[in-house]
GUGU-367864 format. One record per atom (N, C-alpha, C): residue number from 1; atom name; x, y, z. Coordinates in Angstrom, 2 decimals, padded with zeros to 5 digits, always signed. Layout:
<sites>
+-------+-------+---------+---------+---------+
! lumke ! zalum !       x !       y !       z !
+-------+-------+---------+---------+---------+
!   NUM !    CA !       X !       Y !       Z !
...
+-------+-------+---------+---------+---------+
</sites>
This chain:
<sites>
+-------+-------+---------+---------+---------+
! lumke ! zalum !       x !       y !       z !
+-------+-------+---------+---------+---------+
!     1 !     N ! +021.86 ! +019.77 ! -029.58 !
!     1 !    CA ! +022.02 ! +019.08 ! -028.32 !
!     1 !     C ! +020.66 ! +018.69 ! -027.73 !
!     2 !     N ! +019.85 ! +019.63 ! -027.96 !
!     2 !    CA ! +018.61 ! +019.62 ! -027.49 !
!     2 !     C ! +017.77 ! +017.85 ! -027.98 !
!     3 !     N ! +017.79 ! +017.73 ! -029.05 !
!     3 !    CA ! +017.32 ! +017.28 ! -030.46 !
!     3 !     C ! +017.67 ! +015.92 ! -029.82 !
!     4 !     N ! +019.12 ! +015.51 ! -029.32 !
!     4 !    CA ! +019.85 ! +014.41 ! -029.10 !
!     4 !     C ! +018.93 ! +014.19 ! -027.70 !
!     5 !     N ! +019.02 ! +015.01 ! -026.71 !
!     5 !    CA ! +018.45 ! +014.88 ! -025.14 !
!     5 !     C ! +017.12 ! +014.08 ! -025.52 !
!     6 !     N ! +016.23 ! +014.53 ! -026.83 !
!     6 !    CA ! +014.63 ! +014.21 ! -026.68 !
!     6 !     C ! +014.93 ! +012.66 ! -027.12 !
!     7 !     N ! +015.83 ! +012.57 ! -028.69 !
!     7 !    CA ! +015.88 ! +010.77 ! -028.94 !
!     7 !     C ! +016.10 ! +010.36 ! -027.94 !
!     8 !     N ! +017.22 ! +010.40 ! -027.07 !
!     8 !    CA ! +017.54 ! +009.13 ! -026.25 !
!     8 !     C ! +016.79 ! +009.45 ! -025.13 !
!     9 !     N ! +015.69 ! +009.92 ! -024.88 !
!     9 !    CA ! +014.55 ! +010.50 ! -023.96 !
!     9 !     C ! +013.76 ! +009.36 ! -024.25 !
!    10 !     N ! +013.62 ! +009.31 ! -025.72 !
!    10 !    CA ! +012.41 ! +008.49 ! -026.14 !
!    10 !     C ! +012.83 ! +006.89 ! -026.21 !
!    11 !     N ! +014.16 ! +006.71 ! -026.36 !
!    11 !    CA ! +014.95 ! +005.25 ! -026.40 !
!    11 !     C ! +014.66 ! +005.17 ! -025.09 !
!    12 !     N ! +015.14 ! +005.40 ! -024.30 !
!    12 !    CA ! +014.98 ! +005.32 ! -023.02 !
!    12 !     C ! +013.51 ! +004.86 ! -022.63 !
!    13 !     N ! +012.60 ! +005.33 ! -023.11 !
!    13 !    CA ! +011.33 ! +005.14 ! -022.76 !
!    13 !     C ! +010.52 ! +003.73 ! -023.48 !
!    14 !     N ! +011.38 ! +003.89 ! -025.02 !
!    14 !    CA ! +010.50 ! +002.32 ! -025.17 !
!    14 !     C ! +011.68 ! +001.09 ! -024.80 !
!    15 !     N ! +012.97 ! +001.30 ! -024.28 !
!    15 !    CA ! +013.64 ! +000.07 ! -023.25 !
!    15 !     C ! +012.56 ! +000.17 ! -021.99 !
!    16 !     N ! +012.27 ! +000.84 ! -021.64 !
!    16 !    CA ! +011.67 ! +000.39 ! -019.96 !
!    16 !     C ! +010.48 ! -000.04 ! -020.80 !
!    17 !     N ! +009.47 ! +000.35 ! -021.37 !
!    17 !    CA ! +008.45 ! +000.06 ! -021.77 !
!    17 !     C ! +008.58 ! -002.18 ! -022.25 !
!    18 !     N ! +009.12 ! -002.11 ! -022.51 !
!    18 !    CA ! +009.63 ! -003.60 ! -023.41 !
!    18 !     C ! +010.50 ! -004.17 ! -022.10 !
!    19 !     N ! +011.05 ! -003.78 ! -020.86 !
!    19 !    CA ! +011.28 ! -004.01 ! -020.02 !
!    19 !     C ! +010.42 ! -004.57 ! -018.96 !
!    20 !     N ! +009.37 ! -003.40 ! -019.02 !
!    20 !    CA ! +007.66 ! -003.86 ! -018.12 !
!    20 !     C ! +007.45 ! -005.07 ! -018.62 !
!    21 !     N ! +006.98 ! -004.89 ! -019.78 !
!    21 !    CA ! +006.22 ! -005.88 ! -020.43 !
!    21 !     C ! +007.11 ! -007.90 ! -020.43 !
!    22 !     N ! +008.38 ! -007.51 ! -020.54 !
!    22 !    CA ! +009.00 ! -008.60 ! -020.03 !
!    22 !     C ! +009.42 ! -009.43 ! -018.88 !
!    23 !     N ! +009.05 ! -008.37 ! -017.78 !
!    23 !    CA ! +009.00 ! -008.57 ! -016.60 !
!    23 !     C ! +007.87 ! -008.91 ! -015.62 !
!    24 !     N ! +006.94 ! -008.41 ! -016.29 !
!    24 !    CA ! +005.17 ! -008.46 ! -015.92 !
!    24 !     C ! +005.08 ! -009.92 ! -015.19 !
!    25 !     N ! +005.03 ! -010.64 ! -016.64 !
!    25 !    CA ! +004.77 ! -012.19 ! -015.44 !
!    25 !     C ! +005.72 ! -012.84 ! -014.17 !
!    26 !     N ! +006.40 ! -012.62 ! -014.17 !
!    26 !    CA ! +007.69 ! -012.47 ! -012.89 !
!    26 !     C ! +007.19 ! -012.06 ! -011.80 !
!    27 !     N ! +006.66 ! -010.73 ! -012.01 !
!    27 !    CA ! +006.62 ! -009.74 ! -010.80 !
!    27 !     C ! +005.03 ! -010.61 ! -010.34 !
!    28 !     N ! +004.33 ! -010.55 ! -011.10 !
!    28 !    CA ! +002.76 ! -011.20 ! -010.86 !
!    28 !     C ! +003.60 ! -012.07 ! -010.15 !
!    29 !     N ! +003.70 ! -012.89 ! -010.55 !
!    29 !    CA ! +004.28 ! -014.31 ! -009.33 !
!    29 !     C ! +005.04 ! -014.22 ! -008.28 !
!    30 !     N ! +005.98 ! -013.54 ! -008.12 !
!    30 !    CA ! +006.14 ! -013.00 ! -007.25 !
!    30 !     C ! +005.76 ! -012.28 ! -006.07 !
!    31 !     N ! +004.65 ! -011.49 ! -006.42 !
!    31 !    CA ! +003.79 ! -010.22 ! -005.43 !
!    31 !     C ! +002.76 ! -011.57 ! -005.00 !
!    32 !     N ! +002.31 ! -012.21 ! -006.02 !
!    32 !    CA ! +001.21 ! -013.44 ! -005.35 !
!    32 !     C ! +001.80 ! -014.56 ! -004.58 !
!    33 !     N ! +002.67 ! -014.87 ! -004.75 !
!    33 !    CA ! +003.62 ! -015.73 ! -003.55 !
!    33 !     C ! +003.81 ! -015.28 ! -002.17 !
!    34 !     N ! +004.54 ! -014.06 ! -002.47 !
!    34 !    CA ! +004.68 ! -013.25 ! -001.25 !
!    34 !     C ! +003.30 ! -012.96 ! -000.33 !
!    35 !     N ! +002.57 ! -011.95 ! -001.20 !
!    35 !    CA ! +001.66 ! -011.24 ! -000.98 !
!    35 !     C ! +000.04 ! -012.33 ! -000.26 !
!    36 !     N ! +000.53 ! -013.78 ! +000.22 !
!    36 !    CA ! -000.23 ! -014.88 ! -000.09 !
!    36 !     C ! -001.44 ! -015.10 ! +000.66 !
!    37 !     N ! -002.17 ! -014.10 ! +001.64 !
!    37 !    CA ! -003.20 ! -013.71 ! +002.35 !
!    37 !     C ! -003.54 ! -012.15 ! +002.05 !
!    38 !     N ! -005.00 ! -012.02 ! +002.73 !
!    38 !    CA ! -005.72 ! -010.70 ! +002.42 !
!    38 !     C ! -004.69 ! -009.64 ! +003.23 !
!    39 !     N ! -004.36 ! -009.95 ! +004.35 !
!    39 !    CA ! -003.80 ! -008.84 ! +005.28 !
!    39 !     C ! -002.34 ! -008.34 ! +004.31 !
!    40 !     N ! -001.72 ! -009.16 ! +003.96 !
!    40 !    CA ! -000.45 ! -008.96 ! +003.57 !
!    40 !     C ! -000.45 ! -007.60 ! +002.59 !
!    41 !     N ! -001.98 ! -008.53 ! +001.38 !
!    41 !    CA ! -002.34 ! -007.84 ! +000.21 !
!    41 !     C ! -002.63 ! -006.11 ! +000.49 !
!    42 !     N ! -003.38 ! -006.54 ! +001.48 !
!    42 !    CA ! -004.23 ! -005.07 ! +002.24 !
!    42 !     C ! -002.89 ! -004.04 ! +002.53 !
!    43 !     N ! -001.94 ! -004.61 ! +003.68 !
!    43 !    CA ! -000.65 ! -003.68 ! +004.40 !
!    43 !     C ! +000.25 ! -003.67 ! +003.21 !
!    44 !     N ! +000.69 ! -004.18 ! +001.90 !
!    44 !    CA ! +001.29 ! -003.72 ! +000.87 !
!    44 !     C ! +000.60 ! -002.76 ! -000.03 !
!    45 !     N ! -000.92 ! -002.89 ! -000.12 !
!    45 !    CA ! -001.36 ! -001.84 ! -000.72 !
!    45 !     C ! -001.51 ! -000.57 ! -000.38 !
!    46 !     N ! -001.61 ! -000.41 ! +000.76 !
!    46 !    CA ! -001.81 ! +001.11 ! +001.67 !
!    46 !     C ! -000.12 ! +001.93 ! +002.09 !
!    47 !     N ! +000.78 ! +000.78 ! +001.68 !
!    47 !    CA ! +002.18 ! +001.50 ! +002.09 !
!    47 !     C ! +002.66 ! +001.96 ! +000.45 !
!    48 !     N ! +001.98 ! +003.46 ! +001.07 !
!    48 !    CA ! +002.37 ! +004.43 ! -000.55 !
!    48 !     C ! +003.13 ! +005.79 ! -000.07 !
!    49 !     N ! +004.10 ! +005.24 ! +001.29 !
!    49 !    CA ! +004.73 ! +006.29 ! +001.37 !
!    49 !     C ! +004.04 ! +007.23 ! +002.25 !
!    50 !     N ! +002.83 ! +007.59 ! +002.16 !
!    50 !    CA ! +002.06 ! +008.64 ! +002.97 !
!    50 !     C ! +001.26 ! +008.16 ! +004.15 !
!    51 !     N ! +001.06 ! +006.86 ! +003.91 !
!    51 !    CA ! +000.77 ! +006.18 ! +005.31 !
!    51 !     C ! +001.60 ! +005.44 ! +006.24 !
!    52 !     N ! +001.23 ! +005.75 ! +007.17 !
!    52 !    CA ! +002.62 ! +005.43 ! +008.41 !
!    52 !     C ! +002.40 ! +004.00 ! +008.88 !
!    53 !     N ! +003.66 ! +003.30 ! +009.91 !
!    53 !    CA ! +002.60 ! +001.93 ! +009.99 !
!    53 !     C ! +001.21 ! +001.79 ! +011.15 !
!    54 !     N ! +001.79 ! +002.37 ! +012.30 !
!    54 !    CA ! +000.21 ! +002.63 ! +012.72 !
!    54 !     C ! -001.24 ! +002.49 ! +012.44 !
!    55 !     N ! -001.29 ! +003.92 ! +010.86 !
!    55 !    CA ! -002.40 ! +003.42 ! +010.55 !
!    55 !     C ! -002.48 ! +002.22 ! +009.51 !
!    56 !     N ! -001.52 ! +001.99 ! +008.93 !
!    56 !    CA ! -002.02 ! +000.84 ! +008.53 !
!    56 !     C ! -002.28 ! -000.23 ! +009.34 !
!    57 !     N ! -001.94 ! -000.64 ! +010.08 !
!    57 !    CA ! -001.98 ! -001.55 ! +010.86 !
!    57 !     C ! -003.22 ! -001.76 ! +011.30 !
!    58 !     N ! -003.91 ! -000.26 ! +011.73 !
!    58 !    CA ! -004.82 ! -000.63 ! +012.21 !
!    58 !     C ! -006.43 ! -000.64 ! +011.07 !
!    59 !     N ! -005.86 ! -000.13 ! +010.09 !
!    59 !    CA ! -006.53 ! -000.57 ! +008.54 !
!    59 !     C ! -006.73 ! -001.99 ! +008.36 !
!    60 !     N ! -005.19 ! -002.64 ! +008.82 !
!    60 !    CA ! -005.17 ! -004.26 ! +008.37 !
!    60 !     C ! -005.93 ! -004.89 ! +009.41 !
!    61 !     N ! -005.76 ! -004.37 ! +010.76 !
!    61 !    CA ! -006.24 ! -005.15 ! +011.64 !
!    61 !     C ! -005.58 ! -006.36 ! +012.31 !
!    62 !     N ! -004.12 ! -005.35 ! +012.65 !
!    62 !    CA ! -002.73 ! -006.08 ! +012.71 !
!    62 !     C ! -001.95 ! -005.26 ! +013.69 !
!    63 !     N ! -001.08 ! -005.59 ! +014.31 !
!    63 !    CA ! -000.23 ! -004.75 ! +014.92 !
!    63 !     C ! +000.85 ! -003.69 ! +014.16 !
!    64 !     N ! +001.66 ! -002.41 ! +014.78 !
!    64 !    CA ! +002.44 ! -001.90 ! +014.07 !
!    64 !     C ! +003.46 ! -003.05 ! +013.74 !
!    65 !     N ! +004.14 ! -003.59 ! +014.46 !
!    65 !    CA ! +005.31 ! -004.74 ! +014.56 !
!    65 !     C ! +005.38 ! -005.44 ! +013.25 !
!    66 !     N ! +003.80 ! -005.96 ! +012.89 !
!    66 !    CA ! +003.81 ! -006.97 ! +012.09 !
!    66 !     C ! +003.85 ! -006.30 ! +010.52 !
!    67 !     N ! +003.82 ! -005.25 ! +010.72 !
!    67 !    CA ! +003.58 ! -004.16 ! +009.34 !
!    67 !     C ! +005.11 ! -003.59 ! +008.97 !
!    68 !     N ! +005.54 ! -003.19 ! +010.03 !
!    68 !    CA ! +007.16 ! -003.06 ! +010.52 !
!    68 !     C ! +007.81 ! -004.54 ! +009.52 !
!    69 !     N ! +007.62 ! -005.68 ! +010.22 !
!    69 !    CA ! +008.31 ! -006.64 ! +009.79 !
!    69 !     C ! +007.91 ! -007.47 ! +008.34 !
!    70 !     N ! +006.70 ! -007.00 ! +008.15 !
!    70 !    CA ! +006.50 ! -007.27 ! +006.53 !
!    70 !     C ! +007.16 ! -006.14 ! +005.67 !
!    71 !     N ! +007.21 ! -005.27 ! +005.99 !
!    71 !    CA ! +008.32 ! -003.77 ! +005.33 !
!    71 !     C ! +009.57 ! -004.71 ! +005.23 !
!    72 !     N ! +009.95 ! -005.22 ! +006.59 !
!    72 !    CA ! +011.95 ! -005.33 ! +006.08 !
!    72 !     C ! +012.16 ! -006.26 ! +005.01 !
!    73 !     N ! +010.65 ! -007.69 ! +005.35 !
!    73 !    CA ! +011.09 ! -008.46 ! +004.50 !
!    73 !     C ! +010.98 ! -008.25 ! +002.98 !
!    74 !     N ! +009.91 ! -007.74 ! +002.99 !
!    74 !    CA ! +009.43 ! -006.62 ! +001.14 !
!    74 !     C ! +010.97 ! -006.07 ! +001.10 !
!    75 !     N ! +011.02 ! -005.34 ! +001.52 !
!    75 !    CA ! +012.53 ! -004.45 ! +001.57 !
!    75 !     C ! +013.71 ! -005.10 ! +000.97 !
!    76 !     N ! +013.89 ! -006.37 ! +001.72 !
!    76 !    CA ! +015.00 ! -007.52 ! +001.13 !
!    76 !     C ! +015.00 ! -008.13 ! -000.09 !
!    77 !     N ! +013.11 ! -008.33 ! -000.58 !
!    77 !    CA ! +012.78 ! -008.84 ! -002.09 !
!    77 !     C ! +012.48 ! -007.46 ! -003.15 !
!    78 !     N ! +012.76 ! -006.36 ! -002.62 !
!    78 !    CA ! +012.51 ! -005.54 ! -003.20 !
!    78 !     C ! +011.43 ! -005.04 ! -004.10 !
!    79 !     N ! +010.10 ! -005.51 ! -002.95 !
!    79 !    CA ! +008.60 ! -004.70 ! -003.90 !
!    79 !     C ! +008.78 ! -003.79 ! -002.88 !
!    80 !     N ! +009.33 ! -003.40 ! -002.11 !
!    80 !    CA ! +008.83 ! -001.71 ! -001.29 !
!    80 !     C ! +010.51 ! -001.11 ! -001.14 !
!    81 !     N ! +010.28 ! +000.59 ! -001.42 !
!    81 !    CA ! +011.36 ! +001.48 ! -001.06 !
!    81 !     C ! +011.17 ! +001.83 ! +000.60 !
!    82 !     N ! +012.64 ! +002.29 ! +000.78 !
!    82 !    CA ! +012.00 ! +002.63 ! +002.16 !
!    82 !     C ! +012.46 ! +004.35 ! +001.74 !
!    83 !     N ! +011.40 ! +005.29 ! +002.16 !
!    83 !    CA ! +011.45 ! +006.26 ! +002.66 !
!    83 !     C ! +012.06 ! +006.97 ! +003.97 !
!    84 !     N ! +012.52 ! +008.39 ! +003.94 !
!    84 !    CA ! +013.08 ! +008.63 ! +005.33 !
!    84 !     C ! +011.81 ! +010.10 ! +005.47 !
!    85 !     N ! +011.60 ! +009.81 ! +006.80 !
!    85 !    CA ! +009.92 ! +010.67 ! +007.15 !
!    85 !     C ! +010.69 ! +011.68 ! +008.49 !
!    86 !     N ! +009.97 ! +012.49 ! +008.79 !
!    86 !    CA ! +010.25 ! +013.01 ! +010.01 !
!    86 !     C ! +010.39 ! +011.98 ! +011.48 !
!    87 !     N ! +009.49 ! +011.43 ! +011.15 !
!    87 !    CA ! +009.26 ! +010.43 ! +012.83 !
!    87 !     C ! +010.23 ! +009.06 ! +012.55 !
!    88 !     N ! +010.87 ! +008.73 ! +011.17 !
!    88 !    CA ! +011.86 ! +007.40 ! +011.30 !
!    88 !     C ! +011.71 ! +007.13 ! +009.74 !
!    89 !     N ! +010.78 ! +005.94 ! +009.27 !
!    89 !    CA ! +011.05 ! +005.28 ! +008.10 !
!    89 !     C ! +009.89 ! +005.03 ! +007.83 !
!    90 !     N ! +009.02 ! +005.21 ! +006.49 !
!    90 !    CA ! +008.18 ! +004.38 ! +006.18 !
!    90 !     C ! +008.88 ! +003.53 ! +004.73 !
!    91 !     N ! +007.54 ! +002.99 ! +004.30 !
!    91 !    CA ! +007.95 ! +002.56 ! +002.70 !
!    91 !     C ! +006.80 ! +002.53 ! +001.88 !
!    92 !     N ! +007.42 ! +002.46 ! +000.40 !
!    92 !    CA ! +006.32 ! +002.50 ! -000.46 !
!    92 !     C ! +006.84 ! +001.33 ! -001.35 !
!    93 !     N ! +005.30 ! +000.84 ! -001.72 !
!    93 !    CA ! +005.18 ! -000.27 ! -002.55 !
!    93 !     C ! +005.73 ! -000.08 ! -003.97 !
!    94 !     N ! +006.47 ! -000.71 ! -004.79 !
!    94 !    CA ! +006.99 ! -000.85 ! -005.91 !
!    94 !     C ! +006.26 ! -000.88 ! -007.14 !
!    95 !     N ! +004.76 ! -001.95 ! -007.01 !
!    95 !    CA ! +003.77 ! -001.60 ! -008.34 !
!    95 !     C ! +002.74 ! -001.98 ! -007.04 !
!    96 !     N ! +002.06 ! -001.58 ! -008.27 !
!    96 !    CA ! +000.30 ! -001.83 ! -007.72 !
!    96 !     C ! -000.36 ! -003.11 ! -007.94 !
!    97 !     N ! -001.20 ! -003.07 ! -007.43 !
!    97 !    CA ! -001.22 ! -004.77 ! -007.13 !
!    97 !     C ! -002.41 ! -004.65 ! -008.71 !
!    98 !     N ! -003.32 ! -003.38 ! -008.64 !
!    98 !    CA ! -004.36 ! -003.47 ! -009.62 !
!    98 !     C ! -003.76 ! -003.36 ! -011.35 !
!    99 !     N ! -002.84 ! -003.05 ! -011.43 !
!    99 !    CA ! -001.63 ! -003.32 ! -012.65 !
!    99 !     C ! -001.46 ! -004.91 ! -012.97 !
!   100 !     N ! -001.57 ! -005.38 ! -012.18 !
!   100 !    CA ! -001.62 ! -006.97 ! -012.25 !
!   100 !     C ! -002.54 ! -008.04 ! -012.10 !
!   101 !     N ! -003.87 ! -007.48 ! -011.68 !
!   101 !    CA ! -005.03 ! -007.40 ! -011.53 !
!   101 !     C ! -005.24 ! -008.58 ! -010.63 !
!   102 !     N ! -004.47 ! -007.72 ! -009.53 !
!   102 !    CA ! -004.60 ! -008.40 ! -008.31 !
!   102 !     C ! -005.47 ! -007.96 ! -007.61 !
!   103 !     N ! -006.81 ! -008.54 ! -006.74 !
!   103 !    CA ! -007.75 ! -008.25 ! -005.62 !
!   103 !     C ! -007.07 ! -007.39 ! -004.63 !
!   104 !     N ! -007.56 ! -005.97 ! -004.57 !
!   104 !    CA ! -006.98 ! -004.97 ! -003.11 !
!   104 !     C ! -007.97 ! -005.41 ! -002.26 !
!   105 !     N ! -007.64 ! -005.88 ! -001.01 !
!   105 !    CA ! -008.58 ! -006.17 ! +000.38 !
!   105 !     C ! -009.29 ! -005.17 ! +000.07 !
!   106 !     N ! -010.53 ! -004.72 ! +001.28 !
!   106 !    CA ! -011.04 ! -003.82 ! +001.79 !
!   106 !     C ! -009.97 ! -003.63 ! +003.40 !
!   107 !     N ! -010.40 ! -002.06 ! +003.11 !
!   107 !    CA ! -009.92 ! -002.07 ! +004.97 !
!   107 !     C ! -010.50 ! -002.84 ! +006.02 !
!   108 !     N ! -010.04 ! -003.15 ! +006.90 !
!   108 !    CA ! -011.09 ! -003.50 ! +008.21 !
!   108 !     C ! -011.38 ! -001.99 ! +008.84 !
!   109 !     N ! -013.19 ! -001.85 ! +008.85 !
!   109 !    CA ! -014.07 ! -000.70 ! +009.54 !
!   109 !     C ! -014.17 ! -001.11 ! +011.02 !
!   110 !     N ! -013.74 ! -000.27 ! +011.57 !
!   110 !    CA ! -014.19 ! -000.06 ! +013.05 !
!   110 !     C ! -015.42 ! +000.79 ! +013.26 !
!   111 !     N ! -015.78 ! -000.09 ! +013.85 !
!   111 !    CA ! -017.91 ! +000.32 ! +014.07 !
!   111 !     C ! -017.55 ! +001.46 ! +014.71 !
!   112 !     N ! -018.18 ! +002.39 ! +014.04 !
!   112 !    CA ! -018.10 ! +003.56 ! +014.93 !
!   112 !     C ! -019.79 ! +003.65 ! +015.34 !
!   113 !     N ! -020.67 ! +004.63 ! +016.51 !
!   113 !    CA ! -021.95 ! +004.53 ! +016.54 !
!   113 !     C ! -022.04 ! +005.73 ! +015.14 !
!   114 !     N ! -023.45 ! +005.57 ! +014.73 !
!   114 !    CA ! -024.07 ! +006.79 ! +013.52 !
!   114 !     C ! -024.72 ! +007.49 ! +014.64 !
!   115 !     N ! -024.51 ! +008.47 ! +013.78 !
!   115 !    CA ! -025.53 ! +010.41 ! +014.39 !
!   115 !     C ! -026.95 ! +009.93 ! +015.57 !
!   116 !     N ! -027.19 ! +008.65 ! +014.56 !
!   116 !    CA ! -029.00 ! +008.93 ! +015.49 !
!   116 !     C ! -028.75 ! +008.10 ! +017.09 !
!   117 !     N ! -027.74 ! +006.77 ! +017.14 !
!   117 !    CA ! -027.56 ! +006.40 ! +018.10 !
!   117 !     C ! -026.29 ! +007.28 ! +018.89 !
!   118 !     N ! -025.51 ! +008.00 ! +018.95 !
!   118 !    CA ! -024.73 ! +008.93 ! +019.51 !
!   118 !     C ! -025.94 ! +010.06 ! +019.85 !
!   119 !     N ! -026.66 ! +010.79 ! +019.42 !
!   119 !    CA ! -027.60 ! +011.56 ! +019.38 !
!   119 !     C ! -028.13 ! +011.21 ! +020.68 !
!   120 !     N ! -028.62 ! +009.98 ! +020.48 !
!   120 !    CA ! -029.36 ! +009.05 ! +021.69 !
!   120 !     C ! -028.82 ! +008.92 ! +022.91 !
!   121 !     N ! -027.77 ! +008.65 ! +022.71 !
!   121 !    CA ! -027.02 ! +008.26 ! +023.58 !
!   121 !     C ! -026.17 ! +009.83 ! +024.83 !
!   122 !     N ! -026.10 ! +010.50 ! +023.96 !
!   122 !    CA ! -025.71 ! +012.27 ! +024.26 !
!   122 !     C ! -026.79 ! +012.95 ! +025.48 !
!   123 !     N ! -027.66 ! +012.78 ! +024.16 !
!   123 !    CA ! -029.22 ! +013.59 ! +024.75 !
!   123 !     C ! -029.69 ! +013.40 ! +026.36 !
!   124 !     N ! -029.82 ! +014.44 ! +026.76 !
!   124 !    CA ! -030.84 ! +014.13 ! +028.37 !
!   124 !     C ! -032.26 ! +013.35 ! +028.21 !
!   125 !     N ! -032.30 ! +012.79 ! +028.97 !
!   125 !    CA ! -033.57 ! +011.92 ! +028.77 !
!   125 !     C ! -034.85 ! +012.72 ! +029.70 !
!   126 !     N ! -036.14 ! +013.03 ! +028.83 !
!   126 !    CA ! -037.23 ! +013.17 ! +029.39 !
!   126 !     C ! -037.22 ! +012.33 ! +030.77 !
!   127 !     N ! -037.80 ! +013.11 ! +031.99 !
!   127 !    CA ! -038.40 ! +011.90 ! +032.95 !
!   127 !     C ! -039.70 ! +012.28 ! +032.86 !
!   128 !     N ! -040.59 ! +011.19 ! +033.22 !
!   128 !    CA ! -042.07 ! +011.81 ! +033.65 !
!   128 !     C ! -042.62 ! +011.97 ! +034.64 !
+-------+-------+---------+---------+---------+
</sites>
C-alpha cells in the first residue's frame, strides 16, 4: 500500500510539474497586464499572507483602501488567496513575480533622521 501511496506521489508530481511549465506563459501575461505599474507590482509582492494591508500600503505609498481593493480584484482573477487572520482578512499572492522574472519594486523609504542628526537634535546645547 505504502509502495502504491509513493508512485502516484510521484505521478502526481510530474502532472503539476508539466502543468507549470504549460501554464508559465499565460500566467506571465497575465500578472504583467494586471500587475501594469510599479505600485501594483510592489502591493502584490509584499501580500505573502504575513503582511497586513496597512503596512503595505504604506510600503507602496498608497492608502489601505487601495491595497484592500487591488486584493478583491486579484481575488476575482485569482493570483491572490485570501487568508482569515485574527483582525479580518489578508491575502497571499499566488506566484512570485521573480519566477517569471518579473522586476520587484523597491519599497518606498520614509526618511527617517540618522543617529548623528537625532543626536543633534536631542542634545542640550552649550551656551557661552
Amino acid at each position: 500500500m505504502e509502495q502504491k501511496t509513493s508512485e502516484q506521489t510521484e505521478i502526481l508530481r510530474e502532472i503539476l510539474k508539466w502543468i507549470k511549465f504549460a501554464g508559465a506563459k499565460e500566467v506571465k501575461s497575465m500578472l504583467l497586464a494586471t500587475l501594469d505599474n510599479e505600485q501594483k507590482r510592489l502591493i502584490y509582492h509584499l501580500s505573502d499572507g504575513d503582511h497586513g494591508s496597512l503596512e503595505i500600503a504604506k510600503a507602496a505609498g498608497t492608502s489601505d483602501t487601495t491595497v484592500r481593493r487591488h486584493w478583491a480584484a486579484w481575488a476575482r482573477q485569482g493570483i491572490v488567496e485570501p487568508l482569515k487572520v485574527r483582525g479580518g482578512e489578508r491575502y497571499r499572492k499566488s506566484f512570485g513575480l521573480e519566477d517569471f522574472g518579473i522586476e520587484v519594486p523597491q519599497p518606498k523609504v520614509s526618511e527617517k533622521p540618522t543617529d548623528a542628526k537625532l543626536t543633534a537634535e536631542t542634545e542640550p546645547r552649550d551656551r557661552p
